[in-house]
C-alpha positions in Angstrom: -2.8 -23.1 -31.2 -0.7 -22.5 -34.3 -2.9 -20.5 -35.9 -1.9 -17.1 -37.1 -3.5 -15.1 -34.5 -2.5 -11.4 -34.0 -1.5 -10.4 -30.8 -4.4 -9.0 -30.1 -6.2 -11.9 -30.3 -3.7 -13.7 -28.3 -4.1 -11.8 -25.4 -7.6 -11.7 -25.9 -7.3 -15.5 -25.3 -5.6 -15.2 -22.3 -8.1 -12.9 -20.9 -10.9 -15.6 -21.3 -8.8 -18.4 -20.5 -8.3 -17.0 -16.9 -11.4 -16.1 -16.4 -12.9 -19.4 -17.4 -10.5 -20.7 -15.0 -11.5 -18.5 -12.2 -14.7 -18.4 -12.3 -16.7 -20.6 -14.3 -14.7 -24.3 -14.5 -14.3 -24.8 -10.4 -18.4 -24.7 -10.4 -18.8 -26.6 -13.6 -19.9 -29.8 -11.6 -22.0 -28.4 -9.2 -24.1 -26.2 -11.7 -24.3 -29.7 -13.7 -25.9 -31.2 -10.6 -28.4 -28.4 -9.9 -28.9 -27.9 -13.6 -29.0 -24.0 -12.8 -27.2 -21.5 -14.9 -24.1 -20.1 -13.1 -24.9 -16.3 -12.6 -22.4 -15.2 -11.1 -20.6 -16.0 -13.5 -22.2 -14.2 -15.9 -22.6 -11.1 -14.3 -18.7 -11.1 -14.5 -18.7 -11.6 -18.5 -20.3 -8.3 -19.6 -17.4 -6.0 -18.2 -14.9 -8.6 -20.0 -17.0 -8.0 -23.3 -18.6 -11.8 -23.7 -21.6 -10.8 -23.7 -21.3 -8.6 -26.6 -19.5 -10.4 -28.9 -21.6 -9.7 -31.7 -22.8 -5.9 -30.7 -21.0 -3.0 -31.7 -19.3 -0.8 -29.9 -21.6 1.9 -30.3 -24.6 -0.3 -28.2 -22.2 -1.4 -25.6 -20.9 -4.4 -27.3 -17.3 -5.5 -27.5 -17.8 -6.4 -31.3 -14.4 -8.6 -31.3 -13.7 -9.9 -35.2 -15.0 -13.7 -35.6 -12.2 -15.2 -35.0 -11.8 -13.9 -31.6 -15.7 -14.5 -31.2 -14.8 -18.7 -32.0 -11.9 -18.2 -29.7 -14.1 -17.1 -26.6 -16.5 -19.6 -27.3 -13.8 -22.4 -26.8 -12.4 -21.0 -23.6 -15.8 -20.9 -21.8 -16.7 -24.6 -23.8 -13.1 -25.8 -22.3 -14.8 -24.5 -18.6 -18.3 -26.0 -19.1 -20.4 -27.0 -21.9 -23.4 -26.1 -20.9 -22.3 -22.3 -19.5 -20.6 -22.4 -23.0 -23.8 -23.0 -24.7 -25.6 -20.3 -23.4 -23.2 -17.9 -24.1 -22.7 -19.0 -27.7 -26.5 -18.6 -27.6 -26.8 -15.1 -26.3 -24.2 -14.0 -28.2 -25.3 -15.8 -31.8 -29.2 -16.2 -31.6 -30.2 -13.5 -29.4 -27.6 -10.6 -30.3 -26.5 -11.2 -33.5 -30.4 -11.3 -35.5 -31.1 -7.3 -33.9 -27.0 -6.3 -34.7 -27.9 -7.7 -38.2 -31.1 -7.0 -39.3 -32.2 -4.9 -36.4 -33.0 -0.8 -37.6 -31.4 1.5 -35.4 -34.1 2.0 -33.0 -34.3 -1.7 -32.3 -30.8 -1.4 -31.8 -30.7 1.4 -29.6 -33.3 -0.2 -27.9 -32.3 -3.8 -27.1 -28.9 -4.6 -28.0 -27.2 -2.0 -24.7 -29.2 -3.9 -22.5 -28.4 -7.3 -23.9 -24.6 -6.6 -23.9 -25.0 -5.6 -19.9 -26.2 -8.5 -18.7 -29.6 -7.1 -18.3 -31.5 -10.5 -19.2 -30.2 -12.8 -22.0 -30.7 -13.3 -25.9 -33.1 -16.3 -26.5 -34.0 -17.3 -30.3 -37.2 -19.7 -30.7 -36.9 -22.0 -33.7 -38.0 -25.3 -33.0 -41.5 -26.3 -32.6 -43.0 -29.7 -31.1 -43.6 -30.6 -34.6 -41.1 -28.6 -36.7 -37.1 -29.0 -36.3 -35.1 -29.2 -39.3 -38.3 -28.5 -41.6 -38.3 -24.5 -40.7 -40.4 -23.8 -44.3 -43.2 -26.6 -43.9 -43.3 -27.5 -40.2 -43.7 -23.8 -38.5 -46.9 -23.7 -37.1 -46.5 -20.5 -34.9 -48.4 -17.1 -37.0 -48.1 -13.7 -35.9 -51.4 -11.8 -37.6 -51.2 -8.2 -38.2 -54.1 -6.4 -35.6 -53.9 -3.0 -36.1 -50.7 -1.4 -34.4 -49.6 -5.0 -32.9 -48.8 -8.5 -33.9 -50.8 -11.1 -32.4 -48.8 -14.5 -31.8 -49.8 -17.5 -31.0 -48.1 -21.3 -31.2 -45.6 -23.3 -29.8 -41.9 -23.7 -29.2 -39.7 -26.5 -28.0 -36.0 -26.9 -26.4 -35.6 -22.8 -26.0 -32.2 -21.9 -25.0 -32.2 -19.4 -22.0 -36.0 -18.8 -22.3 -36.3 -18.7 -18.5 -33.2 -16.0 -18.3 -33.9 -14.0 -21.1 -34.5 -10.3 -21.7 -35.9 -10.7 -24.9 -37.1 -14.1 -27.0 -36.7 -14.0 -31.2 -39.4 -15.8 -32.0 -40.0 -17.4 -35.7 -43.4 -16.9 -37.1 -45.9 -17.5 -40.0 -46.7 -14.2 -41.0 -48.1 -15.0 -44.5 -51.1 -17.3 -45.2 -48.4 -19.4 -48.1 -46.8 -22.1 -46.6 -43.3 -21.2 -48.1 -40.2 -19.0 -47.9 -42.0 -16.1 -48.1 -44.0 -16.3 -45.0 -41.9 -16.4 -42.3 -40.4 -13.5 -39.9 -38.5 -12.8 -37.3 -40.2 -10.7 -34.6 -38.8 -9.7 -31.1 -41.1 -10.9 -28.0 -39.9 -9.5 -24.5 -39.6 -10.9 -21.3 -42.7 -10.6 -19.5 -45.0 -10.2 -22.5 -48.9 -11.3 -21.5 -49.8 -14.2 -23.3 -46.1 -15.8 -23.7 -45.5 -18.6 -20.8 -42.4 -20.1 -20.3 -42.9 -23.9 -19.0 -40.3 -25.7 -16.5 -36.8 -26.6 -17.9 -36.2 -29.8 -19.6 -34.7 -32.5 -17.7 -31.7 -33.3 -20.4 -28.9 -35.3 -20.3 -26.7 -32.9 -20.7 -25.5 -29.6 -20.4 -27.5 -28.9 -17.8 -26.1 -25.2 -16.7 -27.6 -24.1 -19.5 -31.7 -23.4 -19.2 -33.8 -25.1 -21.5 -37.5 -24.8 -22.1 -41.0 -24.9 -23.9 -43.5 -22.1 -24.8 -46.4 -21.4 -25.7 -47.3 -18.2 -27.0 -51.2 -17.4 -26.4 -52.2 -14.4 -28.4 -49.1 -12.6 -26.7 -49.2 -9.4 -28.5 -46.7 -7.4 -29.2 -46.0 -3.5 -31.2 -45.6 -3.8 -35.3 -42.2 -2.7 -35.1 -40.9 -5.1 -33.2 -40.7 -7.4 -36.6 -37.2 -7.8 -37.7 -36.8 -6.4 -41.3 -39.6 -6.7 -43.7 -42.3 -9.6 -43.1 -41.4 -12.6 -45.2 -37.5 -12.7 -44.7 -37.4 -14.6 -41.6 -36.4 -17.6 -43.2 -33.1 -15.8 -44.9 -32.4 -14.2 -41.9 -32.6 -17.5 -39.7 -30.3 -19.2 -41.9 -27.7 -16.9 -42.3 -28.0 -16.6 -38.3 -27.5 -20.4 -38.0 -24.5 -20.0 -39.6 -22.9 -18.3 -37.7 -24.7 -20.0 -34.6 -22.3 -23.7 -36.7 -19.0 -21.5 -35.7 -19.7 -21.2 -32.4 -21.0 -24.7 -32.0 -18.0 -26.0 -33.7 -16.1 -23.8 -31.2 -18.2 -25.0 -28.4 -17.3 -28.5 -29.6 -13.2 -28.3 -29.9 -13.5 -26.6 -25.8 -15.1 -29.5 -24.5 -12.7 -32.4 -26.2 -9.8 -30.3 -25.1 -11.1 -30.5 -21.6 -11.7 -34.0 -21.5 -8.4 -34.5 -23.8 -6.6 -32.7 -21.1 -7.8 -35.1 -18.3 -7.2 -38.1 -20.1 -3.6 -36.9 -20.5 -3.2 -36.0 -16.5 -4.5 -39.1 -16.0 -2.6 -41.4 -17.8 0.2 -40.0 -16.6 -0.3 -40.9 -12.3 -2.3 -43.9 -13.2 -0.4 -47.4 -13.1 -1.0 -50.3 -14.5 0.9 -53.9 -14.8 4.0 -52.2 -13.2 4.3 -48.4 -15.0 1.9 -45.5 -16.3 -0.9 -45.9 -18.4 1.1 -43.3 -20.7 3.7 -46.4 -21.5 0.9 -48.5 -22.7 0.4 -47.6 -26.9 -3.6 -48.5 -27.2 -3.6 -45.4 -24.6 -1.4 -43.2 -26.2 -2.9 -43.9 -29.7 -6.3 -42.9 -28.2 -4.4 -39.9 -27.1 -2.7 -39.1 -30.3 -6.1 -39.1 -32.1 -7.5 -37.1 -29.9 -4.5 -34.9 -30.5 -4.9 -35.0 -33.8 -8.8 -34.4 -34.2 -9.0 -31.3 -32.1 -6.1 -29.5 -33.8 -8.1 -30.2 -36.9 -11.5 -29.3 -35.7 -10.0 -25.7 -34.4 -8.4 -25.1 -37.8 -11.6 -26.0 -39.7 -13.4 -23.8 -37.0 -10.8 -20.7 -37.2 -11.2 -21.0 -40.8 -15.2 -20.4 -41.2 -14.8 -17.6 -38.9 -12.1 -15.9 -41.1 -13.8 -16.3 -43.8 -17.0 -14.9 -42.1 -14.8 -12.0 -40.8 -14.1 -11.5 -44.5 -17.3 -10.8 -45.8 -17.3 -13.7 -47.7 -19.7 -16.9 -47.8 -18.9 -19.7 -45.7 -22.3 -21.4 -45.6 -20.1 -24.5 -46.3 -17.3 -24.0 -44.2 -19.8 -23.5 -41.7 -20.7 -26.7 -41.7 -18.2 -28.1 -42.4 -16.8 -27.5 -39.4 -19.9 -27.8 -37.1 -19.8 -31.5 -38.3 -16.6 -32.5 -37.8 -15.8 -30.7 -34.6 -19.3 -31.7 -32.7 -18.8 -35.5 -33.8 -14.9 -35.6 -32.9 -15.8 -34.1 -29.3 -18.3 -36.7 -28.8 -15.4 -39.5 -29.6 -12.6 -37.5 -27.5 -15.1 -37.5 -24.4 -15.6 -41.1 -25.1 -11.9 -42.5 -25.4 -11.5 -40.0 -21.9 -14.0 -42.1 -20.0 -12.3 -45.1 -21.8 -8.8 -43.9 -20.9 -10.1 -43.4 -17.1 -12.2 -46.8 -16.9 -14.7 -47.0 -14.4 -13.8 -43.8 -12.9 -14.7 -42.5 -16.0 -18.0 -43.5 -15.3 -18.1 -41.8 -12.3 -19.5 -38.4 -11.6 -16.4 -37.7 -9.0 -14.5 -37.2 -12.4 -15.7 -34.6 -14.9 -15.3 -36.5 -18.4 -18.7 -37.7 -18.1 -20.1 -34.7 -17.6 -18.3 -34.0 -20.9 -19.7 -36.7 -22.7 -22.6 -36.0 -21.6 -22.3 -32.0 -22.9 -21.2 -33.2 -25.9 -23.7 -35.5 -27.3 -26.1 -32.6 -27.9 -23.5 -30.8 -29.8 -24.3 -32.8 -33.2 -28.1 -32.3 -32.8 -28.6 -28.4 -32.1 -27.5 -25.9 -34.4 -28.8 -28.4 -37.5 -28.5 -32.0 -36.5 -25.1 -33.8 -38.5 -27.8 -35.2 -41.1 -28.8 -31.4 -42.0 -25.1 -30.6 -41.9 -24.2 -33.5 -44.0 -27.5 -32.3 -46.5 -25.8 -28.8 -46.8 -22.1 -29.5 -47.4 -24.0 -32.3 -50.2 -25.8 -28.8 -51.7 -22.9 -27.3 -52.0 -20.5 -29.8 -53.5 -23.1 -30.8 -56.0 -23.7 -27.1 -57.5 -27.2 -27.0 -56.3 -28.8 -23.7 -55.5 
């Protein structure tokens, strides 16, 4: 990585790297096969800081600059997609919504526990019916019942629903179907009324946990609302954001992986009397490759400097979250190209990859909604 990291950083990637190496990559496959989230695994992050990226020091968190936040992400991505993706969503959908718009009591309240690995951070966005259209397709309401807000709806394709401390949940709280009428409110684990239905059966990145709910009149204390009632929908999309980076992060790991067997590869595989690494249609799919990660991590690194700067990168965001997710999906496929039929095979791990990948251009804002937000941008809308 040529990036100018500070040294800090660079150790800090070092740190990860061997731990990804340790502990999470060996077990990729066989949490894959079991779709089952590694825990052991994860009970090892919190004392390394990973899962507190996004929680200040103050709560327990490691609160490491966005950069190093994008960096981690990629380490763990490079290990296993789907252990990647439910770190990246702890970290940016569960932690970073309380560390942002959570009062200090909230804080105090969730964000020690989340940053111990007492239970993860779950955000619930998506409905049967409502996926990119947050403002006219959520159908979940929270009404106002004395002390308490009474929820009840749907949600679909939960990340870490079934291991979480503590579920985000998007609601109606105003009778106008608009902007204005959504919220944020925290639902914990164990909440009467919320049920968590059996995982998905998914094509890929299957270490990660994902589910439907069904919230029926699960009711939970007023102050449990993040912020005011009516800036859910602000606070979402700033979240999601952020959420692109890591994504985008997410997305570079894996294609290194998979670039990084097609390269070992090539180089003991032989073919018409030398190594697939003399043959140029394999080294041009290797040079691509090459060429499209370094490219995605730049574009990556450089939405999370400017987030780390304070300044908007709603663009950048997604401009990166596009580009990396659909360059990893083409890198896993020119590995199991590269590799032929054992490719194919689940003895070798690029199919898992290509597998892990192909979600990464739908969640996080499919590339359609990515493409319709870089279009805003470009054309001066507001």
């Amino acid at each position: 990585m040529d990036f100018d990291l500070t040294e800090e950083q660079r150790m800090w990637q070092t740190a990860v790297h061997e731990f990804c190496a340790e502990q999470i990559k060996p077990f990729a496959a066989e949490y894959d096969r079991d779709a089952s989230l590694n825990k052991d695994a994860f009970l090892k992050m919190a004392p390394l800081g990973l899962l507190g990226l996004n929680i200040p020091e103050e709560f327990g968190g490691s609160a490491v600059d966005a950069i190093s936040a994008a960096i981690a992400i990629e380490e763990i991505g490079w290990a296993d997609g789907g252990t990647g993706l439910s770190v990246a969503a702890h970290n940016g959908l569960g932690c970073a919504p309380i560390s942002h718009f959570g009062n200090q009591q909230q804080k105090e309240r969730w964000l020690p526990g989340l940053a111990q690995g007492d239970g993860l951070g779950a955000l619930a966005l998506t409905e049967p019916g409502a996926g990119s259209d947050l403002v006219g397709g959520i159908e979940t309401t929270a009404i106002k019942d004395g002390s308490e807000w009474v929820i009840r709806g749907s949600k679909a394709w939960i990340t870490n629903a079934s291991h979480a401390a503590i579920i985000i949940t998007l609601c109606r709280t105003g009778e106008a179907r608009d902007s204005r009428s959504l919220s944020l409110i925290v639902v914990p684990a164990g909440t009467p009324g919320l049920h968590i239905h059996s995982g998905e059966k998914k094509m890929g990145v299957r270490a990660s946990p994902t589910h439907a709910l069904t919230f029926d009149e699960a009711r939970v204390p007023e102050d449990h609302i993040l912020g005011e009632p009516g800036h859910g929908l602000r606070q979402t999309l700033q979240t999601l954001d952020g959420g692109r980076i890591s994504i985008g992060a997410l997305s570079v790991g894996i294609a290194r992986a998979a670039h990084e067997e097609s390269i070992r590869y090539a180089r003991e595989r032989e073919s018409f009397g030398k190594t697939l690494s003399h043959h140029q249609a394999i080294q041009w799919m290797i040079a691509d490759a090459a060429v499209q990660i370094e490219a995605a991590r730049l574009l990556v690194l450089q939405a999370a400097w400017l987030k780390e700067r304070g300044e908007f990168y709603n663009r950048e965001a997604a401009i990166a979250k596009l580009f990396a997710s659909e360059m990893a999906e083409k890198v896993t496929r020119n590995a199991i190209q590269i590799l032929g039929s054992y490719g194919y095979s689940t003895e070798y791990p690029v199919e898992r990859m290509y597998r892990d990948a192909r979600l990464m251009t739908i969640g996080e804002g499919t590339s359609e909604v990515q493409r319709m937000v870089i279009a805003k941008r470009e054309l001066g809308k507001e």
